[in-house]
C-alpha positions as CSV (number, residue, x, y, z in Angstrom):
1,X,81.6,79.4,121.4
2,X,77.8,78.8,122.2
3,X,75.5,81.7,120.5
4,X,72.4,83.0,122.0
5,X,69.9,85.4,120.7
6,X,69.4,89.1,122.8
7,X,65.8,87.4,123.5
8,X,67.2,84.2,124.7
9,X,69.8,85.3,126.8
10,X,66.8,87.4,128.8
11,X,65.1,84.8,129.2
12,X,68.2,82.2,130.1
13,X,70.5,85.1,131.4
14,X,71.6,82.3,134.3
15,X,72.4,79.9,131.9
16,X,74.2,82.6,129.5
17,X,76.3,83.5,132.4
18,X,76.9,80.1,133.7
19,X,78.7,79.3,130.2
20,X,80.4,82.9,129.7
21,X,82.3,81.6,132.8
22,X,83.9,79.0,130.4
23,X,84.0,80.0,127.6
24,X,83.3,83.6,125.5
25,X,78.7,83.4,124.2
26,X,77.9,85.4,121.1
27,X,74.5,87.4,121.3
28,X,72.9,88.0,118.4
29,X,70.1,90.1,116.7
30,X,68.3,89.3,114.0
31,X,71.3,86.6,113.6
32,X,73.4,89.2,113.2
33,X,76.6,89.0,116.0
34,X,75.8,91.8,118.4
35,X,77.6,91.7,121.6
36,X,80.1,88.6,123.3
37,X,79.8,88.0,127.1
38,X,83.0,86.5,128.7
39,X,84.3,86.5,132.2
40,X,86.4,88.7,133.5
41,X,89.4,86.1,133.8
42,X,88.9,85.4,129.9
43,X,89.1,89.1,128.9
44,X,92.6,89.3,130.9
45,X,93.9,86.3,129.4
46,X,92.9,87.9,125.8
47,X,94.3,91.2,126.7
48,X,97.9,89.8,127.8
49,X,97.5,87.5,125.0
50,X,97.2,90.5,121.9
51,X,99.9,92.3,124.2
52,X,102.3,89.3,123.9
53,X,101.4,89.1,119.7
54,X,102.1,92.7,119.4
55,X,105.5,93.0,121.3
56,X,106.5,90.1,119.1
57,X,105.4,92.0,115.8
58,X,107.9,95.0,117.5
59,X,110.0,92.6,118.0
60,X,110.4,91.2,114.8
61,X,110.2,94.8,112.9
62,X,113.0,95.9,115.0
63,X,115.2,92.6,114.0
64,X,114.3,92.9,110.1
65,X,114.6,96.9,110.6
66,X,118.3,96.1,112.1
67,X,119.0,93.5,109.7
68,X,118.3,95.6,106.9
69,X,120.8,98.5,107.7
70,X,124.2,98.8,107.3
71,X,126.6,99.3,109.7
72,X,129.6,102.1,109.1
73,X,132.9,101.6,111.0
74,X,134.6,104.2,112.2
75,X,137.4,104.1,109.6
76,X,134.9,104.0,106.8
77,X,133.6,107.0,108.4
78,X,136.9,109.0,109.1
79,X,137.8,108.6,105.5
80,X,134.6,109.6,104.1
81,X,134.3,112.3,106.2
82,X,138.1,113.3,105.4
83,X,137.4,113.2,101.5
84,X,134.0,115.2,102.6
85,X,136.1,118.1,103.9
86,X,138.8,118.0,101.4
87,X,136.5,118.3,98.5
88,X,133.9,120.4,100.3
89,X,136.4,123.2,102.0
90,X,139.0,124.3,98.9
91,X,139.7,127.2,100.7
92,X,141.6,125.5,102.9
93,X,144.3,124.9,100.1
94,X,144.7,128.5,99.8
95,X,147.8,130.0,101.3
96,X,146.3,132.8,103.1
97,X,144.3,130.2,104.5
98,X,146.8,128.1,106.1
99,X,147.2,128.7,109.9
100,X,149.4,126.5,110.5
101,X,152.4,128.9,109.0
């Protein structure tokens, strides 16, 4: 990456332009970075670039996220659920209860 000071790239704006074409040119001020010039093509490139590294970061949360939890079949579930409502409606075992009689 070629660096140019904000007073140098006035003064050799063509020449600043001509390599920001090719490659991304660091301004500085007081040789602190200040501003990067890049083509327009470049800028797309990076943009659909970070999009690409952040739907693989998704990507890879999801897996470890799935990978981490634990899956419950449906007779697992049944019974738990069954020993749920036994334990958790008594009432039921009362006669007066029963409306199946």
């Amino acid at each position: 990456m070629q660096t140019y000071t904000l007073t140098d790239a006035l003064n050799k704006h063509s020449e600043v332009f001509d390599k920001a074409a090719i490659e991304p040119v660091l301004l500085t001020k007081q040789s602190q970075p200040s501003h990067v010039i890049m083509s327009a093509k470049s800028y797309e490139k990076l943009i659909n670039r970070l999009k690409e590294l952040e739907d693989m970061v998704l990507v890879q949360t999801a897996e470890a996220a799935l990978s981490q939890s634990k899956m419950v079949g449906t007779e697992v579930f049944t019974s738990t659920m069954m020993q749920l409502a036994e334990t958790g409606f008594q009432e039921w075992n009362d006669p007066e209860e029963d409306i199946y009689k």
